[in-house]
C-alpha positions in Angstrom: 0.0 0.0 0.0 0.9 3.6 -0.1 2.6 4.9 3.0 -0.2 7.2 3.3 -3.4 5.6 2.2 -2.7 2.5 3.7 -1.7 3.6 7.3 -4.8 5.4 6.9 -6.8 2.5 6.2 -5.5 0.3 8.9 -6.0 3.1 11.1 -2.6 3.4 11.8 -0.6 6.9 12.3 1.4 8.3 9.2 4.3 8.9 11.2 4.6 5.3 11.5 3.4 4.2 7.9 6.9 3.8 7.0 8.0 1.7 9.4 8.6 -2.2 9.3 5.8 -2.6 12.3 3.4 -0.5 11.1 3.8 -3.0 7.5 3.6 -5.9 9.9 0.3 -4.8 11.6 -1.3 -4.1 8.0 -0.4 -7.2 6.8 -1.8 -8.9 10.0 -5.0 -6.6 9.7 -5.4 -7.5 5.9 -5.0 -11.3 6.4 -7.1 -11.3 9.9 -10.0 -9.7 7.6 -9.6 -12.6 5.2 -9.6 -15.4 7.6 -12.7 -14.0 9.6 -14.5 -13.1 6.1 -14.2 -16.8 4.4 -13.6 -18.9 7.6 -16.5 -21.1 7.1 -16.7 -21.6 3.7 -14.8 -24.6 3.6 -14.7 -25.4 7.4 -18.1 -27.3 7.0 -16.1 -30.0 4.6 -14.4 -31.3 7.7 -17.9 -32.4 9.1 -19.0 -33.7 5.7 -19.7 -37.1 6.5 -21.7 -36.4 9.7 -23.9 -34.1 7.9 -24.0 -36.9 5.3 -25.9 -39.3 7.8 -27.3 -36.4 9.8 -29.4 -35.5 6.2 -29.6 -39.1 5.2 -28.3 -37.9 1.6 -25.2 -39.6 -0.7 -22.2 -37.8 -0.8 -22.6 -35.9 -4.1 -25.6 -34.2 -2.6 -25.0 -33.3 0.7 -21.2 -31.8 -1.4 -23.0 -30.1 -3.5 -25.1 -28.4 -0.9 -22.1 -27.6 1.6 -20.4 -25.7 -1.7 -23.5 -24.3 -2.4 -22.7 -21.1 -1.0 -20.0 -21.0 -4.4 -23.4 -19.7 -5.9 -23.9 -17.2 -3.7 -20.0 -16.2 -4.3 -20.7 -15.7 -7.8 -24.0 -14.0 -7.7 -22.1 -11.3 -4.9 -19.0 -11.3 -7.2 -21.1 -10.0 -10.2 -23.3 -7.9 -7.9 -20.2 -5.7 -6.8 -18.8 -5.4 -10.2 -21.8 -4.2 -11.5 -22.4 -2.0 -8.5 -18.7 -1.3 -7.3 -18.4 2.3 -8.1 -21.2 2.9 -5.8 -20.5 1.0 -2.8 -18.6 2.5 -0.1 -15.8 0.1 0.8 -15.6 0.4 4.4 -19.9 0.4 4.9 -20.2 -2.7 2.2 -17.4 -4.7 4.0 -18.7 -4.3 7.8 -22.8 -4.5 6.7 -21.9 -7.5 4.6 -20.0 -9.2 7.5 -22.6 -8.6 10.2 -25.3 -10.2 7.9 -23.1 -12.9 7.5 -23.6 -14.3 10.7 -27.4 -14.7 10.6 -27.6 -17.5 7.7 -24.5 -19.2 9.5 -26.3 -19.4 12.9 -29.7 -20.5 11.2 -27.6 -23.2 9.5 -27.3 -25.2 13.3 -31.4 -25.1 12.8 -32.4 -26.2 9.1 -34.4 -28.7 9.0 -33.4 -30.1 5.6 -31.3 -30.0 2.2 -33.3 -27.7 0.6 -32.6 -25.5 3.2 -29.4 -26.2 4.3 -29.0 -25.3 0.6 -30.3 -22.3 0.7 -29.0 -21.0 4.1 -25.3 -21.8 2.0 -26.1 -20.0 -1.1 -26.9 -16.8 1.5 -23.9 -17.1 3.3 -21.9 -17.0 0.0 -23.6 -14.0 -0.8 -21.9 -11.9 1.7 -18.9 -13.5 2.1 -18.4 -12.8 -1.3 -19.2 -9.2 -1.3 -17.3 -8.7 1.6 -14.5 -10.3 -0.5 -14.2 -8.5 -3.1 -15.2 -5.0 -1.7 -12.0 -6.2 0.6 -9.6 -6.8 -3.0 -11.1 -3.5 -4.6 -10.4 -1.6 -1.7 -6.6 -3.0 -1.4 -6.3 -2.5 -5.7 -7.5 1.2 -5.0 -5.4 2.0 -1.9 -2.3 0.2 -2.9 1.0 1.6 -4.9 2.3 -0.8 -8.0 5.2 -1.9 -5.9 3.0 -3.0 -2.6 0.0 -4.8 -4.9 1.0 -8.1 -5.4 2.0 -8.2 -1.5 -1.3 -6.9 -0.2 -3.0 -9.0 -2.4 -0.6 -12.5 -1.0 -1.7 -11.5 2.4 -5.2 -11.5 1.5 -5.1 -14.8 -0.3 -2.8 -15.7 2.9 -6.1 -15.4 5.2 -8.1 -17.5 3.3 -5.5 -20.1 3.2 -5.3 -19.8 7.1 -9.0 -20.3 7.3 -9.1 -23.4 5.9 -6.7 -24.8 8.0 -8.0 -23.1 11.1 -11.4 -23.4 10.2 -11.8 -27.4 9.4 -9.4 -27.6 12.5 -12.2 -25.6 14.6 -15.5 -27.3 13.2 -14.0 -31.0 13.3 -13.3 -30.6 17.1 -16.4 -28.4 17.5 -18.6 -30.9 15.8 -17.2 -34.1 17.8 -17.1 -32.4 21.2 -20.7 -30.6 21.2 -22.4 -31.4 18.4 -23.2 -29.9 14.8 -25.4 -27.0 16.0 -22.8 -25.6 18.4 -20.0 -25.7 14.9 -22.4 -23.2 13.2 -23.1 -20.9 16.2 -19.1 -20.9 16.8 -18.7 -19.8 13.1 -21.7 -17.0 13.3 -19.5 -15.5 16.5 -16.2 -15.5 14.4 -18.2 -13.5 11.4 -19.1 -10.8 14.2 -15.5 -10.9 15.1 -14.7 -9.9 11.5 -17.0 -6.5 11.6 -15.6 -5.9 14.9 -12.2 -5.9 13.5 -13.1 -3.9 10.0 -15.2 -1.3 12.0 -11.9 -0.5 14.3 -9.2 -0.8 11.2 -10.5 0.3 8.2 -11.3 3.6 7.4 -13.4 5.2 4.6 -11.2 5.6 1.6 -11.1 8.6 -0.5 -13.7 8.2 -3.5 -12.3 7.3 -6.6 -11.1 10.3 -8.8 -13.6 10.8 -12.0 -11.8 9.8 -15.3 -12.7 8.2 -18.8 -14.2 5.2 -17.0 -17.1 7.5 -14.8 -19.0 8.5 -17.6 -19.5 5.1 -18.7 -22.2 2.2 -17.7 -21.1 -0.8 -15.6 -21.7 -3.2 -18.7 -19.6 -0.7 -20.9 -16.7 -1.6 -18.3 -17.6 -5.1 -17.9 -16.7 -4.9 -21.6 -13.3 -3.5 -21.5 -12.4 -6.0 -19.2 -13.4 -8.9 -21.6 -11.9 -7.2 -23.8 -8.9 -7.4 -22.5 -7.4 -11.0 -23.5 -4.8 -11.3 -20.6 -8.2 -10.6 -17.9 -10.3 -13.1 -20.0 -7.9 -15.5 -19.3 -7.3 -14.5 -15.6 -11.3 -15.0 -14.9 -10.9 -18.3 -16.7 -7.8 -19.3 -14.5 -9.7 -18.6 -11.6 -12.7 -21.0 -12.4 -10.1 -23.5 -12.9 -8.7 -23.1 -9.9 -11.3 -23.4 -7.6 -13.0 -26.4 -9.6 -9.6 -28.1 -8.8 -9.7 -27.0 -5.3 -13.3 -27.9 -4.3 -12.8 -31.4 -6.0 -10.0 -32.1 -4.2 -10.6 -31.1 -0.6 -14.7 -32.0 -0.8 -14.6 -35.5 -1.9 -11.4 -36.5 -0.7 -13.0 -36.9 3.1 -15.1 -39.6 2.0 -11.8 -41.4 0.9 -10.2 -41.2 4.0 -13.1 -41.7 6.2 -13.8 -45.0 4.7 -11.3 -48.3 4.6 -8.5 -48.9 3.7 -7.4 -45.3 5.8 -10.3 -45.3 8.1 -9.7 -42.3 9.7 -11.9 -40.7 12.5 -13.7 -37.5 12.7 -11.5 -36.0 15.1 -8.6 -37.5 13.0 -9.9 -36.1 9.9 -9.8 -32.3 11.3 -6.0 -33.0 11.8 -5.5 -34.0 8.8 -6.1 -30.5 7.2 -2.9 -29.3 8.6 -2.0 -29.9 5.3 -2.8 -26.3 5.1 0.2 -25.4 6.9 2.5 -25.4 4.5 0.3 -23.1 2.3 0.2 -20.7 4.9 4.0 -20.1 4.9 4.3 -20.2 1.0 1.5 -18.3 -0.5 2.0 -14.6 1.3 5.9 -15.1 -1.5 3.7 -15.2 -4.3 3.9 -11.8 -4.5 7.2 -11.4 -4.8 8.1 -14.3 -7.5 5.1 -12.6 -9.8 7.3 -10.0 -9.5 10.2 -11.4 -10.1 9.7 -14.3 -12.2 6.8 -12.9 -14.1 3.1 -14.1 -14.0 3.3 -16.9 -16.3 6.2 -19.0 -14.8 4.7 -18.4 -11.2 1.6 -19.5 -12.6 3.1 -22.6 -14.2 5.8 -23.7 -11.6 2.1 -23.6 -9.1 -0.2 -25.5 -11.1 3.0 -28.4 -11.5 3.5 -28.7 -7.6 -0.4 -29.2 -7.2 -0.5 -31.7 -10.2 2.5 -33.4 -9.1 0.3 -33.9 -5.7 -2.8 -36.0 -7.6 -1.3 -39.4 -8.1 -0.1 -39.3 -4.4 -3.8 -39.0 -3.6 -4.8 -42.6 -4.9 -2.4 -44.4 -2.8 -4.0 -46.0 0.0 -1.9 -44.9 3.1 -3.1 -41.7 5.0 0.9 -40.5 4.6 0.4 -40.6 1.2 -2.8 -39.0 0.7 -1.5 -36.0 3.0 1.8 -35.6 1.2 -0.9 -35.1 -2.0 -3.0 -33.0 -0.6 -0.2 -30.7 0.9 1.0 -30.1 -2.8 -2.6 -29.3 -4.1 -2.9 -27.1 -1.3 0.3 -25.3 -1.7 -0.3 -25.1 -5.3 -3.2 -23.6 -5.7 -3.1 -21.0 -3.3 -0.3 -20.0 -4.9 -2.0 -19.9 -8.1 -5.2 -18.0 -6.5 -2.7 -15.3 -5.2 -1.0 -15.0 -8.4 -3.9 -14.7 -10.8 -5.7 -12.4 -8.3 -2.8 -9.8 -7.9 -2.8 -10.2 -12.1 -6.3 -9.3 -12.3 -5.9 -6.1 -9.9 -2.7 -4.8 -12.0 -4.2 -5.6 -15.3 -7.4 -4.0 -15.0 -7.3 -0.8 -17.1 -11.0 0.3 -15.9 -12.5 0.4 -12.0 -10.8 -2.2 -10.3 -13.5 -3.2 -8.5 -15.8 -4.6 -11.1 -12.7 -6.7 -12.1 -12.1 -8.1 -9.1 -16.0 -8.8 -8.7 -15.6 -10.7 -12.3 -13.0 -12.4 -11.2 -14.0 -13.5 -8.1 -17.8 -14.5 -9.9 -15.9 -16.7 -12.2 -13.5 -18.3 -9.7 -16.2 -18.9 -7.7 -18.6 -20.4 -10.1 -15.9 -22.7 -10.9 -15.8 -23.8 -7.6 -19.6 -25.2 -7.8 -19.2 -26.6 -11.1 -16.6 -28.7 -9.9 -18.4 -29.6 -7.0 -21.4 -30.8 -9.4 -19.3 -32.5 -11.8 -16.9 -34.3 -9.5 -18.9 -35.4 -7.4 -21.1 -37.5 -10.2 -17.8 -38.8 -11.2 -16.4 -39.7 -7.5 -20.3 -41.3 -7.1 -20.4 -42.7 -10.5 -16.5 -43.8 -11.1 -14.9 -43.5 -8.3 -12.0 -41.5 -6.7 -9.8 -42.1 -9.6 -11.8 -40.7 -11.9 -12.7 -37.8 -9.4 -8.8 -37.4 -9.8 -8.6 -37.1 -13.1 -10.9 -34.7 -13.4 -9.0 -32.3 -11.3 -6.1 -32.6 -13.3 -7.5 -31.5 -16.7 -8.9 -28.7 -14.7 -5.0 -27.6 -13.4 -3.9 -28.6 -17.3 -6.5 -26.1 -18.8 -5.2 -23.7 -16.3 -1.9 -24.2 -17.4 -3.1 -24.1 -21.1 -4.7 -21.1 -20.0 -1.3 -19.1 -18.7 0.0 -18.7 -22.0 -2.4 -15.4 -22.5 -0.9 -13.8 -20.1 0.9 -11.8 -21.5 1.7 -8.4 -20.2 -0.1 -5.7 -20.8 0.8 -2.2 -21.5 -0.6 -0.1 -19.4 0.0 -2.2 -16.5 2.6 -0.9 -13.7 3.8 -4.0 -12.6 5.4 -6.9 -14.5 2.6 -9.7 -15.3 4.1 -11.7 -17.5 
């Protein structure tokens, strides 16, 4: 961030804006903002099986009604890019945490799928606009230079929520029960407007240029105009369809023989995060060092070179896969994202909103369409579906290419 507009924002004093604490304690505000905003988006996969029997539904559906809230995402995502220029970022961030917490508390009470489903799709709503209000506000307030780091600590947050968050609602779930995990959840989203109502302050409004005269759909086409950001938005639902395939339907696998593993056990097992949390906040750095493309590609091989330790039947195994997916898309999510928020040559906010729409929607069509194949064929096959995902991603990379109006080196 600037020295100036970001101390500001983290309600911190200028005098100390420069300083290598006052960095520290915006990089610790911008990640704790992430973790509180997506924390139980994927913490309910932990507990997948329980709500399997608790619903009395097959695995496919009750996945496909946990990721649900991926809908939500993408409706939110489209909603702020189509609205961005008029949202305040500070009021859209705290209102959208706050509501938040309602659909997650109602979740400990709904009755059935249907409106378990629905309760999700809700809760993606506004964890997706607090999102990306959160990246447009970081792509507005941050210099060229501090971009791709900001954006890495974001991304770093949501990486820490999965860990922490499946760590919390496995224990949560086994010790008190399945209500008490959503009620837990709906505290932490209060937490997160607690936090942005004391840190972040209202940001100047955007100076009027070309792009203020113009409609939202006029923008919308610039951006898809723009080949390397139609590529970005595609890389995105790649991503996530890899991500959600992997870490949804892979606790059936190891909650069933040969690995067996318990519902306590299987919490643990997401420290596979771990590792993610230590690599992701240098994406950043080796965008800008290495360029966009290689980062991109060098990410996408770790996480594919993760898949065939997956269909080994030893719980080592299965975690040393898993800790190479994780560690490998995250880095990809922080890359592309930091792409998208340099290469946007229009308000940054509806790109960010596209982006986040696509990457989201990518998440629940992998969740639809692996899960008939992990029902229908089996892991394996579940497994090779994620890889053509990563390959089309890598595919996908080429187009990025960078741009010329962009500040930072992309490619």
């Amino acid at each position: 961030m600037t020295s100036a507009g970001s101390s500001h924002a983290a309600g911190i004093p200028r005098a100390a804006a420069s300083s290598a604490g006052a960095a520290l304690v915006r990089t610790l505000v911008i990640g704790l903002t992430a973790f509180l905003t997506v924390v139980d988006l994927f913490a309910t996969q932990s507990i997948l099986p329980s709500l399997t029997v608790a619903y009395g539904v097959t695995p496919a559906e009750m996945g496909t009604a946990v990721n649900a809230s991926t809908m939500g995402m993408a409706v939110a995502g489209l909603a702020v890019a189509f609205f961005s220029r008029r949202i305040d970022r500070r009021t859209g961030i705290l209102f959208s945490l706050m509501a938040l917490s309602v659909p997650t508390a109602l979740l400990a009470v709904a009755p059935g799928l249907l409106s378990f489903t629905i309760l999700r799709v809700t809760q993606g709503l506004f964890m997706a606009s607090a999102f990306a209000l959160t990246l447009a506000y970081l792509g507005e307030q941050c210099s060229a230079k501090d971009a791709a780091g900001a954006f890495a600590a974001y991304i770093t947050g949501n990486v820490a929520s999965n860990l922490v968050g499946r760590l919390v609602s496995a224990a949560l779930a086994d010790q008190f029960g399945l209500a008490w995990n959503f009620y837990a959840f709906a505290a932490l989203n209060l937490a997160g407007a607690v936090l942005v109502y004391f840190t972040i302050a209202r940001s100047a409004p955007m100076q009027p240029g070309a792009a203020s005269v113009r409609g939202p759909l006029q923008i919308w086409a610039q951006h898809l105009a723009n080949k390397p950001l139609r590529a970005a938005f595609a890389i995105g639902f790649c991503i996530l369809f890899a991500f959600i395939g992997t870490f949804t339907y892979v606790n059936f696998v190891l909650v069933r023989p040969p690995v067996s593993v318990g519902m306590m056990q299987l919490g643990f097992v997401y420290f596979v995060f771990l590792p993610s949390v230590l690599t992701t906040p240098l994406a950043g750095r080796a965008a800008n060092r290495f360029g966009t493309r290689r980062t991109l590609w060098a990410s996408l091989a770790v996480a594919g070179i993760g898949l065939p330790l997956m269909l080994a039947p030893d719980l080592y195994a299965i975690m040393a896969g898993l800790t190479l997916v994780g560690v490998g898309t995250f880095f990809a999510q922080a890359t592309a994202t930091g792409f998208v928020g340099r290469a946007a040559t229009a308000d940054r906010g509806s790109a960010s909103g596209i982006y986040l729409a696509c990457y989201f929607f990518g998440g629940l069509v992998g969740s639809a369409v692996l899960g008939q194949l992990f029902d229908g064929l089996g892991w394996a096959a579940c497994v090779a579906g994620i890889g053509a995902s990563l390959a089309a991603a890598a595919l996908l990379a080429i187009l990025l290419k960078k741009h010329p109006l962009q500040t930072a080196q992309a490619g």
